[in-house]
N, C-alpha and C positions, 0 to 999 in steps of 0.2 A: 757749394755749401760752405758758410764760415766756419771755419775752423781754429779753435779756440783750446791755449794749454792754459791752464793754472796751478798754482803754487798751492801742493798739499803739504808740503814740509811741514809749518807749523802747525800740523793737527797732531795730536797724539792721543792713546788710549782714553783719557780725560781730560776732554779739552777744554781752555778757559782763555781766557783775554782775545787775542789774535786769532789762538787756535779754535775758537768757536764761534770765532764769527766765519774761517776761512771753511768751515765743515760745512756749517748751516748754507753757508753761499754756495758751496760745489752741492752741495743737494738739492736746494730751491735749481740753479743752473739744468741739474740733470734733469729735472722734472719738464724742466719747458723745453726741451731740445728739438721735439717734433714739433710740438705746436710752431716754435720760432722757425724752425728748420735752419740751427747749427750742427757741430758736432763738437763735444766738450770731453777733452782729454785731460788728466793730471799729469805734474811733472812730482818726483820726492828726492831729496836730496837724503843722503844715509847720515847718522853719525858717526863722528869721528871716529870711535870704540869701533863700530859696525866697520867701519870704512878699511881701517887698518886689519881686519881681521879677515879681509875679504868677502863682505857679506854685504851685497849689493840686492838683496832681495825685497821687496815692498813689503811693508806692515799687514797684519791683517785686518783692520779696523778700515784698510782703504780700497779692498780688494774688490768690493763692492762695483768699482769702477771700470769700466771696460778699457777706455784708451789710458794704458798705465806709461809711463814714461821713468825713466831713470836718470839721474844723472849722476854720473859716479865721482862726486866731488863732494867731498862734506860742508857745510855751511862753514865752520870754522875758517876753510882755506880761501873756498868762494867769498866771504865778506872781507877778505882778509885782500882777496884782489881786488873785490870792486872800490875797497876804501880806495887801492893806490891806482885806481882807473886802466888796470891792464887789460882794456879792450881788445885787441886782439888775440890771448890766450882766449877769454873768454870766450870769443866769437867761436872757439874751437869747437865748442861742447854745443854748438847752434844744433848739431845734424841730433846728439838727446833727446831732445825735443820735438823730432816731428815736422821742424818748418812750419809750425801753424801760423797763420794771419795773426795772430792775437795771442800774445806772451802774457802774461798775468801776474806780476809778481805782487806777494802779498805780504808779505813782512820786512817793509822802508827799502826795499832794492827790489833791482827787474836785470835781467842779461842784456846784454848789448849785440843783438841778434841784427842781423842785418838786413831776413829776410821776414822780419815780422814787425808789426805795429805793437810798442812794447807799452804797457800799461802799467802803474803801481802805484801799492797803497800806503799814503800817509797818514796813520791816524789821528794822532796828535800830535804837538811838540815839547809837551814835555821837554826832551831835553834840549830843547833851545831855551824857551824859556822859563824852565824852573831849573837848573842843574841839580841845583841842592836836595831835590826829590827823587835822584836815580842813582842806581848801583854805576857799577864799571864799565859794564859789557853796553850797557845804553849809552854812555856819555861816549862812544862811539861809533854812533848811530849820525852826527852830523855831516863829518866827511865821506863816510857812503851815501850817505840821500843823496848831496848834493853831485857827488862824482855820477852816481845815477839817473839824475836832472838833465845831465848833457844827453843823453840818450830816451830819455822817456816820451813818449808823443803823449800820452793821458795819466793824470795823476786821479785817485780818487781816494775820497775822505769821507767820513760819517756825519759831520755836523757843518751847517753854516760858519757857527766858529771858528772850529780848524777850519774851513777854508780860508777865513780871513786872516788866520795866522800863517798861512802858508805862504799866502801872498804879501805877508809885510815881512814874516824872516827868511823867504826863501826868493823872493822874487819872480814868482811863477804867475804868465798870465791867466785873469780869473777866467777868460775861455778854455783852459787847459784841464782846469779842474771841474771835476762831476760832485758832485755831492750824493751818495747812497746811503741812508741809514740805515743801522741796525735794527732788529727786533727782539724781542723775548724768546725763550726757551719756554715758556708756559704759554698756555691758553686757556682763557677763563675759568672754564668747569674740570680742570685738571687734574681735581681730587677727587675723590669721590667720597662717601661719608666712610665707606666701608674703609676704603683704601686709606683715611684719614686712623682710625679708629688701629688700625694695624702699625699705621706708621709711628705713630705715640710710641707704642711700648717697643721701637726702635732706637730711641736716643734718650739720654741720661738728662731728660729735663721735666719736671713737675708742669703740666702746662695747665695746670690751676693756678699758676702765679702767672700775675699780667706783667709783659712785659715790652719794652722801647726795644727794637731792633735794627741792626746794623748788616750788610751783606757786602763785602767785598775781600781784597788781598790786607792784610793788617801791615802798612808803611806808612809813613809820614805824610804823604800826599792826599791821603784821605781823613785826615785831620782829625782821628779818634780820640784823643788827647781831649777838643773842644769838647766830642759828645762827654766822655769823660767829668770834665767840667758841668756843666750843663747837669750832669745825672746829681752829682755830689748836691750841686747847689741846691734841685728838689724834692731831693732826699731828707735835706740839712733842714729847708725853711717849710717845704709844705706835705714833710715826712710821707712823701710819694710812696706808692705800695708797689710799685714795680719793680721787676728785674731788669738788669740790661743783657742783652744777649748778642755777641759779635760772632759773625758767622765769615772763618775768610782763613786760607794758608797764611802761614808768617812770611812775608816778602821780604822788603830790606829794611835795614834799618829796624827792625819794630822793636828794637828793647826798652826805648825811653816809653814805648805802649804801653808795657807788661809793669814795668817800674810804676807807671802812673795807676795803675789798676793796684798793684801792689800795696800804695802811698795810699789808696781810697779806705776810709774809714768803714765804706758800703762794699767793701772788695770780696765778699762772700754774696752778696747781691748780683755781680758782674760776672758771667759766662762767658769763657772764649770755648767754641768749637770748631775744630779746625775743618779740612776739609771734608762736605758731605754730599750724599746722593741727589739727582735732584729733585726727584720727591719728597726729601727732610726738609731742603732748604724750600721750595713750595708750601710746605707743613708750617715752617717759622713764619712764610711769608702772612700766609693766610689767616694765621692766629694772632697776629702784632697789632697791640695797640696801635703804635705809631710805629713807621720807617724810618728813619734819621741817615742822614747821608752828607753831612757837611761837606763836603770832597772839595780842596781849593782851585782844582783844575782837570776837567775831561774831557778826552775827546769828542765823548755819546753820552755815558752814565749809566750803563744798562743794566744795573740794580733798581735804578730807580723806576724805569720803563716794567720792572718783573713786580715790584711792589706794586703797581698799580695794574698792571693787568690781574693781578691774585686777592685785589682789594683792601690792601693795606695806605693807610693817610701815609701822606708824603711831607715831612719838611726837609727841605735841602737848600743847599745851595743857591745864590744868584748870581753865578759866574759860569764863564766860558759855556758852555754846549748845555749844560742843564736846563734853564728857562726853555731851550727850543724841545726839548723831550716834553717838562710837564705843562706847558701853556700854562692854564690858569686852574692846574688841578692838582696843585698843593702847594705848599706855603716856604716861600723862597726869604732864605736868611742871609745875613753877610756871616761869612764861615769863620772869619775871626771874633766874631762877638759871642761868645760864648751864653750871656742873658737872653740874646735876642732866640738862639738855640730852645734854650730853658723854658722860655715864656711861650712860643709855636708849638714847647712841646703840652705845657700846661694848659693852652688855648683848648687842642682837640681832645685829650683823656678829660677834660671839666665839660663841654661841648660836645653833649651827644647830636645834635644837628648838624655842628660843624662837619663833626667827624665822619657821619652817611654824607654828607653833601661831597666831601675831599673823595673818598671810596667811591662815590658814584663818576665822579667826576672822571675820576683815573681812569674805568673803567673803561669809561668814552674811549676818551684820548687814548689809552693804549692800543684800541680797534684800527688805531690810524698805522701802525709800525707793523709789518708781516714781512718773514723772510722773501715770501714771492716777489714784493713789493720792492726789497731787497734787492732779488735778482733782477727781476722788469727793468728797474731804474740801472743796473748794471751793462744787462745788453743794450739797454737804449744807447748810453755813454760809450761803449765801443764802439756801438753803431756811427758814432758823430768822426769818428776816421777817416768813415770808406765816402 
């Protein structure tokens, strides 16, 4: 039987980016283990704080899992080797793990085991090619990939895109790379009227006022600043009645965000809510005139994939990985033109046919992305190994 660890490290009590794609996959994974006939183990690496204090004990949120695995190295120290490619310490920590056929590593590095077929995930590159879009700890993220490339037998990634950018800044053959997409956190009928009606008088917003929305991390990368633009200008010229509502933790970078919201003469109009359950953000989704998601570069987009499975119109982006999420079910802008923003968004609130035709459309299309779909296309790609 195949025997298969993977990398829970990046999950945590509330998981987002990484850590919820790397949850949703160990769960799709454990679901199919009979039918496939594997066996799917976790590996958790501690923190640092945890680590120094001697407390090597698994989270509870992961307990859930049978084959638990430890490795009593905190990430800090472990990236800190694999930047400088100390593969034989490493190899130390192989027996942690179980010996499984199949190593998993899921956030930009994998161990250098000797006795397993070692797999890991690239999701985007960002920091090759935007640097100016990332904090510290990521612009450190290039010399571990590649010191982890000497050792990796299977690289996998979420979008076409990043495949073809892995293969022009990394020089990885396009046989070595799988492609697995993401899916949504929601499903269709995921509210319910009642469970709607309760969740309102949960969060501090009037939802008698229509309003354009936004769901992600609030940083530079997602190009809040254009929607920003974009709102002011049809606020200005066609005294638009809506709110704008941004839904997302502060990342890096966001003060020139807050300043530009600040600057906005509509800046009592503009909502930021930081982070919330995902029932509220399901709640925003659902109720949103429009989505707006300018974002100048991602790996997947999977705000944009939850707006359209919840039935909210879509304009975003026409770069990197976004066209292959919404095909031809919503309305793709260049992210620096801020008018072109403006006018997609004026299109569907003037355009009550547009706007069911964009909602129907998503609908579709989201039906095509399921975490199962997720894992399936996961074991297949190990499979191409043995």
């Amino acid at each position: 039987m195949l025997k298969i660890v993977v990398d829970a490290t990046p999950i945590d009590a509330k998981p987002s980016g990484v850590g919820f794609y790397v949850a949703n996959l160990i769960s799709a994974l454990a679901a199919l283990q009979t039918d496939e006939n594997f066996q799917l183990g976790i590996v958790y690496q501690p923190g640092l704080k945890k680590w120094l204090q001697g407390d090597l004990s698994f989270p509870n949120y992961l307990k859930q899992y049978s084959q638990q695995n430890i490795l009593p190295l905190p990430v800090r120290i472990s990236d800190l080797l694999l930047a400088l490619a100390f593969k034989p310490t490493l190899s130390y920590f192989e027996k942690y793990l179980g010996f499984p056929d199949i190593l998993h590593g899921t956030n930009y590095s994998v161990y250098p085991c000797s006795k397993s077929f070692k797999v890991m995930n690239i999701y985007d590159l960002t920091f090759i090619k935007y640097p100016n879009y990332i904090d510290s700890v990521v612009k450190t993220y290039t010399k571990r990939v590649k010191h982890c490339l000497q050792w990796t037998d299977l690289v996998l990634t979420i979008s076409e895109s990043s495949k073809k950018d892995i293969i022009e800044y990394l020089q990885v053959e396009p046989e070595k790379i799988h492609v697995t997409p993401l899916a949504s956190r929601y499903y269709p009928n995921y509210l319910s009227s009642e469970n709607i009606q309760t969740l309102e008088k949960q969060v501090e917003y009037n939802f008698s006022q229509k309003y354009l929305l936004f769901v992600s991390t609030i940083e530079p990368r997602k190009n809040i600043i254009t929607i920003i633009k974009a709102f002011n200008f049809l606020k200005n010229k066609y005294k638009l009645e809506h709110q704008l509502v941004l839904i997302g933790k502060k990342g890096w970078n966001y003060e020139p965000i807050f300043a530009a919201i600040d600057n906005s003469p509509w800046k009592n109009h503009i909502h930021h809510l930081d982070y919330l359950s995902n029932e509220l953000v399901a709640l925003f989704y659902s109720k949103a005139d429009v989505f707006v998601y300018p974002s100048y570069y991602e790996g997947f987009g999977l705000p944009v994939l939850e707006a359209m499975t919840l039935g909210a119109p879509v304009v975003t982006a026409n770069t990197s990985s976004i066209p292959e999420v919404t095909g031809d079910a919503a309305i793709l802008i260049d992210p620096n033109d801020p008018m072109q923003l403006a006018e997609a968004i004026l299109k569907i609130i003037s355009d009550a046919q547009l706007r069911q035709e964009l909602i129907n459309k998503g609908k579709e299309r989201a039906k095509l992305f399921s975490w199962e779909r997720t894992a399936k296309e996961t074991l297949k790609a190990y499979r191409t190994l043995f």
